[in-house]
C-alpha positions in Angstrom: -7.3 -9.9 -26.1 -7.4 -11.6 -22.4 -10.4 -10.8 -20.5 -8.9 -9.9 -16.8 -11.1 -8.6 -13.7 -9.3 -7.2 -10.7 -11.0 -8.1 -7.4 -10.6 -5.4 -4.8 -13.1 -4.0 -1.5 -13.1 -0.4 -3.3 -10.6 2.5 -4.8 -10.8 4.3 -1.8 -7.8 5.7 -0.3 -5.0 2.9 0.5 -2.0 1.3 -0.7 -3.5 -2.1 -2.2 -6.0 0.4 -4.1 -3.1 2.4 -5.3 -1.3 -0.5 -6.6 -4.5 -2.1 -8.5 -5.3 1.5 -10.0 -1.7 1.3 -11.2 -1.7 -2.0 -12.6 -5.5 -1.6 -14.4 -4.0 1.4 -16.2 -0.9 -0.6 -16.9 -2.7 -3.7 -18.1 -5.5 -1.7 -20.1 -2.7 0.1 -22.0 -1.1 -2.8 -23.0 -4.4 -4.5 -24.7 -6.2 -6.1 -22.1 -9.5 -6.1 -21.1 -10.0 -5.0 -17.7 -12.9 -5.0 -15.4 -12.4 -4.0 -12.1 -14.9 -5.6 -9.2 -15.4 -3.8 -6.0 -17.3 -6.0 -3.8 -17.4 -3.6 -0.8 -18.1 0.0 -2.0 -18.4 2.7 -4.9 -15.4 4.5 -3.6 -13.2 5.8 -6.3 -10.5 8.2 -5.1 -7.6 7.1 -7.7 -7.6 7.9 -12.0 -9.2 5.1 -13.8 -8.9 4.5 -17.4 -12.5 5.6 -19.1 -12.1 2.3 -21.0 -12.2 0.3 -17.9 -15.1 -1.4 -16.7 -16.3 -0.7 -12.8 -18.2 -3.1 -11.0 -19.3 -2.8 -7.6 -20.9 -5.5 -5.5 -22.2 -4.5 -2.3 -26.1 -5.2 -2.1 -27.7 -6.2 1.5 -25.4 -4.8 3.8 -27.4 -5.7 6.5 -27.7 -9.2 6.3 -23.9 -10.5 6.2 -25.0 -14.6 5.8 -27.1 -13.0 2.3 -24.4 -10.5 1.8 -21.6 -13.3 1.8 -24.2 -15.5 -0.9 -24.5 -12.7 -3.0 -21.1 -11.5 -3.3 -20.2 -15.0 -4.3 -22.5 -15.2 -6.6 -22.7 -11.9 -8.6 -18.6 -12.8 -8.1 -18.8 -16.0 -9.9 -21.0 -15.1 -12.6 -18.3 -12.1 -13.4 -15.9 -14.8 -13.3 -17.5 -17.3 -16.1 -16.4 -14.5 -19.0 -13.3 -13.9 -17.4 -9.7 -15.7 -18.4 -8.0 -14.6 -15.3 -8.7 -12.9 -12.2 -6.2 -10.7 -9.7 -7.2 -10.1 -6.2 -5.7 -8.1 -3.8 -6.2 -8.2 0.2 -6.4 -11.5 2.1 -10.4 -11.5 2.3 -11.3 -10.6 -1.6 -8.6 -13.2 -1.8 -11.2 -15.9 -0.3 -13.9 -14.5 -2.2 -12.2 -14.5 -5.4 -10.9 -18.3 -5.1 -14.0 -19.9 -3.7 -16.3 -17.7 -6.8 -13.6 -19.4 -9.1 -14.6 -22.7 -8.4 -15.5 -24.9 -11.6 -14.8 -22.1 -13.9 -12.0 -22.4 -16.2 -11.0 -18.6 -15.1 -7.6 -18.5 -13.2 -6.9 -16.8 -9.9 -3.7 -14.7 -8.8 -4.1 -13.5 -5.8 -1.9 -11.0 -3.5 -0.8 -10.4 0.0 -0.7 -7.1 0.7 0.4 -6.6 4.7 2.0 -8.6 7.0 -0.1 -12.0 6.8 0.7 -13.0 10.5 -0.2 -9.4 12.1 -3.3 -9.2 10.1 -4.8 -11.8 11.3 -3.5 -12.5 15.1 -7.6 -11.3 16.4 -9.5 -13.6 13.7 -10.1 -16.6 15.0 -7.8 -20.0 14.0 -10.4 -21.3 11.6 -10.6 -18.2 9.9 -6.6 -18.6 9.5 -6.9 -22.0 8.4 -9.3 -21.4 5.9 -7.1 -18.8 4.5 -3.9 -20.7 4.6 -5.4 -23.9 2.7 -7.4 -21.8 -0.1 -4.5 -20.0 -0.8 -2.8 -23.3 -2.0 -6.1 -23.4 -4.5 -4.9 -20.4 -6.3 -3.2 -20.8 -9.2 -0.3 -18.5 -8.3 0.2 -15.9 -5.4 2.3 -12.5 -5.6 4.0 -11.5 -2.5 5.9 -8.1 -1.7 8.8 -9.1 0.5 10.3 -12.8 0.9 9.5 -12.5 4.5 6.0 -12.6 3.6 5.9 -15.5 0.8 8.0 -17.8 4.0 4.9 -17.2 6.2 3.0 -19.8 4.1 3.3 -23.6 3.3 6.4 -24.9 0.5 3.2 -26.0 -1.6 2.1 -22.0 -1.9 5.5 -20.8 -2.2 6.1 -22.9 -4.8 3.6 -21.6 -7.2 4.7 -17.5 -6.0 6.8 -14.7 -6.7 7.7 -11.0 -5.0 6.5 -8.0 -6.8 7.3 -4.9 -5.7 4.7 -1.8 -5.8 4.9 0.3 -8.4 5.5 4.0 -8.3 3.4 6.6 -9.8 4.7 7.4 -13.5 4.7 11.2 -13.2 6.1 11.7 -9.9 9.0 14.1 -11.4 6.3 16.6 -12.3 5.9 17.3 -8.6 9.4 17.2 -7.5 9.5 20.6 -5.5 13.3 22.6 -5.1 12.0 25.0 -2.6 11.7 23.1 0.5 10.0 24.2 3.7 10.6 23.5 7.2 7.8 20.9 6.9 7.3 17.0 8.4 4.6 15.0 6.6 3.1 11.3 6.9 0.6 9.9 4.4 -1.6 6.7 6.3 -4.5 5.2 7.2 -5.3 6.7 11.0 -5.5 3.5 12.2 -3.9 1.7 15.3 -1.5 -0.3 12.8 0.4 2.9 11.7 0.6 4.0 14.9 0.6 7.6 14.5 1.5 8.5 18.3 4.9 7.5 17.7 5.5 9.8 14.9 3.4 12.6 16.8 5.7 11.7 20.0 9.1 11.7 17.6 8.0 15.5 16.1 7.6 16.5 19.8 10.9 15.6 20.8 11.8 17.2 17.7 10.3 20.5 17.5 11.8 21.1 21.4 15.0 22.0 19.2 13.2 22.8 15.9 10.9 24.9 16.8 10.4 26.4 13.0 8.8 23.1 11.6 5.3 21.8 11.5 3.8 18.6 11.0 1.0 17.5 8.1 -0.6 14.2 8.3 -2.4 13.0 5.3 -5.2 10.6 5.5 -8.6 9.5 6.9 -9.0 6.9 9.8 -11.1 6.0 12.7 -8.8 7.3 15.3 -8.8 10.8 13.8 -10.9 11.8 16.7 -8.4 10.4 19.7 -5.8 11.5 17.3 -6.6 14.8 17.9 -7.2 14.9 21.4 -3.9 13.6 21.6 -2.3 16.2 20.1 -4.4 18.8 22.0 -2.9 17.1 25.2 0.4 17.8 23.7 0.2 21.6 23.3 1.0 20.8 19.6 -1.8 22.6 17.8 -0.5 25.1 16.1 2.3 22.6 14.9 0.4 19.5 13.9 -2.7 19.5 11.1 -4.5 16.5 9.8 -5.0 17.3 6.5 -7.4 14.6 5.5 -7.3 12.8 2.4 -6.1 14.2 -1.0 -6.4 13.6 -4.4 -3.5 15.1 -5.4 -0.9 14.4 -2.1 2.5 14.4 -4.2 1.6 17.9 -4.7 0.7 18.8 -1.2 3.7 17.1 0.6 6.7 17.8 -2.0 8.1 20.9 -0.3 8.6 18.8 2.5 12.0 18.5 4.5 11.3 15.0 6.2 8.7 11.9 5.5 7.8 9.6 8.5 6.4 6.5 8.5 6.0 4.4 12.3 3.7 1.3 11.7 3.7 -1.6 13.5 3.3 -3.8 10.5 3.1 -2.9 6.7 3.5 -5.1 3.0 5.5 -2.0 1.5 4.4 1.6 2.4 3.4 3.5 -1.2 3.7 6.6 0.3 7.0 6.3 1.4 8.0 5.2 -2.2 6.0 8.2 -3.1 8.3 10.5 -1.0 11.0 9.1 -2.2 10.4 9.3 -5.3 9.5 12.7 -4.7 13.3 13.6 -3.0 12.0 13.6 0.3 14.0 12.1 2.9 12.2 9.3 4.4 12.4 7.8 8.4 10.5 4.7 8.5 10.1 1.8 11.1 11.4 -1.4 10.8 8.2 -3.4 10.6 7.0 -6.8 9.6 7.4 -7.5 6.6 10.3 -5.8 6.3 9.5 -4.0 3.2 11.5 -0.8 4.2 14.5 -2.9 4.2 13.8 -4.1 0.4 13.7 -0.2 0.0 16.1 1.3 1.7 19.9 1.5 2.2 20.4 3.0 6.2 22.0 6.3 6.1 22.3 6.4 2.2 18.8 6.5 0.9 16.9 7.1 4.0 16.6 5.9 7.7 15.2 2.9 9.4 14.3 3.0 13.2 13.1 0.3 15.4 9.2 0.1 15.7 7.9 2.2 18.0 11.1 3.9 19.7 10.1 7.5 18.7 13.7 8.9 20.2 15.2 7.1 17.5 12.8 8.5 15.0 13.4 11.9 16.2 17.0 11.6 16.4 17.2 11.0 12.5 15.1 13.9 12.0 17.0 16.3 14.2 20.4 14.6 11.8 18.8 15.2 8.8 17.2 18.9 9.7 21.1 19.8 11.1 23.2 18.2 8.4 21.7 20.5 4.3 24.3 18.0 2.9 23.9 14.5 4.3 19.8 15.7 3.8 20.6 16.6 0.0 22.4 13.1 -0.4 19.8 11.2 0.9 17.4 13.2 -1.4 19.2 12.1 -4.4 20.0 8.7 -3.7 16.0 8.3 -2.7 15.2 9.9 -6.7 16.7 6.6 -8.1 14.0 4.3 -7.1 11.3 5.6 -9.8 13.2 4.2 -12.6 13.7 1.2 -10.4 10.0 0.6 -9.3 8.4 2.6 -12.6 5.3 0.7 -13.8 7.4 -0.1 -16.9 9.2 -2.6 -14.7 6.6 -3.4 -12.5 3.8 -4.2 -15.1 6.4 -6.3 -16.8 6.5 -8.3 -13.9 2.8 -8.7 -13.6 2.8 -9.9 -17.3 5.3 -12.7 -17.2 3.2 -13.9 -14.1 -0.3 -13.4 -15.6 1.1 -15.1 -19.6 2.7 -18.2 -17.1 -0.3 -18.6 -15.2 -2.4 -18.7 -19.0 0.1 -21.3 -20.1 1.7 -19.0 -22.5 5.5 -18.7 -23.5 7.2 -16.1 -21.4 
């Protein structure tokens, strides 16, 4: 049995902590031992295993110079009974190479968003740091192509694309009574840019008046969030719904999905709706994940970043065309046997037995 800890800031509600649930279910239920590590809070808002171990390191919270020392060092100590370690997000990623250091454990870490946007307010050390570390690890997963050709030939060489996986019982929730209902599952954060969609749905609801609009998620910018849609008149059509446990329920009987970030790795939730039948209008944002996904017009829609008339004009398509909306419904089905965690976790294993020296 290989020892494996998966490095993450918490469970809390995001993709990357979507995925690593996932894959710690995945690995666990194919014989591993896993030990998750969260070295940035207790926050557990996705289904873990009860035979996986949680760690959480996030003493002196105050102090971020004794903070930093700690982490590395309650890190590194995990690390010395460890075979291999998985990190996901660009900072953990640091963490998790620099703890690794003169231990026999290996490191695979993952890029989860666009690595150019992430960082374009940190200052140019902090990126150079990052870019030469990563060419320590022993092997780096990627989602899109566009993504791995950000970094150097030397990281690229030891790399590989891995899609996200899709939750396994997503067909349990597929809903056949549909309501005249827009939803969005994000982060309320500047990089999903959340006016867009709000601005799209306005345009929209002038000529389809019967539909409302439920945004899933938690977020710094609820609060302007808000006001803006106050300014907007849009009330009693718009609800933030926080965040829920149990989303695929909630949003299922919905008509449309949106999705307007700036940037994005590749959105979960709009694999979710998808794999729910929902048809999906997403921007076309570094890293160009929804073009990985998605077939324009067949599977779902693509719009340019932040042109909400665009985004509104595939809604108004889609809410005045039952049959083109039905297609794209059933095309959008077919990617949970493409991205099901069978696949997926298959994936992670060939990387993790190549990285351990073993025969693939």
């Amino acid at each position: 049995m290989k020892n494996i800890a998966l490095v993450i800031t918490d469970l809390s509600s995001g993709g990357a902590e979507r995925v690593m649930s996932i894959l710690a279910n995945y690995l666990s239920y194919k014989g591993y031992s896993i030990e998750i590590v969260m070295l940035q809070d207790d926050k557990v808002d996705y289904f873990i295993e009860k035979n996986i171990e949680i760690t959480v390191i996030n003493k002196f919270k105050s102090n971020r110079i004794i903070r930093f020392v700690y982490r590395l060092y309650a890190l590194h100590k995990i690390l010395k009974k460890k075979d291999i370690a998985i990190a996901f997000l660009w900072h953990i990623n640091l963490y998790t190479i620099v703890a690794s250091f003169g231990l026999k454990c290996k490191v695979i870490i993952s890029d989860r968003n666009d690595p150019k946007n992430e960082l374009k307010n940190m200052h140019k050390l902090v990126v150079y740091i990052k870019n030469n570390l990563y060419k320590v690890a022993d092997y780096v997963v990627f989602q899109t192509k566009y993504a791995q050709m950000y970094y150097s030939e030397k990281v690229i060489q030891k790399s590989s694309i891995i899609l996200n996986p899709i939750l396994p019982n997503l067909k349990e929730y597929r809903s056949c009574h549909k309501k005249n209902k827009v939803v969005s599952v994000c982060r309320l954060s500047e990089q999903k840019n959340i006016t867009m969609s709000i601005d799209a749905f306005e345009e929209f609801q002038a000529e389809y008046p019967d539909y409302c609009f439920e945004i899933y998620g938690k977020g710094e910018l609820l609060n302007e969030l808000s006001s803006y849609v106050e300014q907007k008149n849009l009330i009693s059509k718009i609800f933030f719904k926080g965040f829920s446990d149990n989303v695929c329920v909630e949003i299922a009987d919905a008509n449309i999905y949106l999705s307007s970030s700036n940037y994005e790795g590749i959105s979960n939730s709009m694999l979710e709706a998808m794999g729910l039948g929902i048809p999906v209008v997403v921007t076309d944002c570094p890293v160009w994940g929804a073009q990985v996904i998605i077939e324009d017009g067949i599977n779902g829609f693509i719009v340019p970043v932040c042109d909400h008339k665009a985004m509104a004009n595939k809604m108004k398509l889609l809410a005045r065309d039952p049959i083109l909306s039905k297609k794209i419904s059933e095309n959008a089905l077919k990617i949970s046997e493409r991205l099901g965690i069978d696949n997926i976790g298959r994936d992670w294993e060939n990387i993790i037995n190549k990285v351990l020296g073993n025969k693939l």
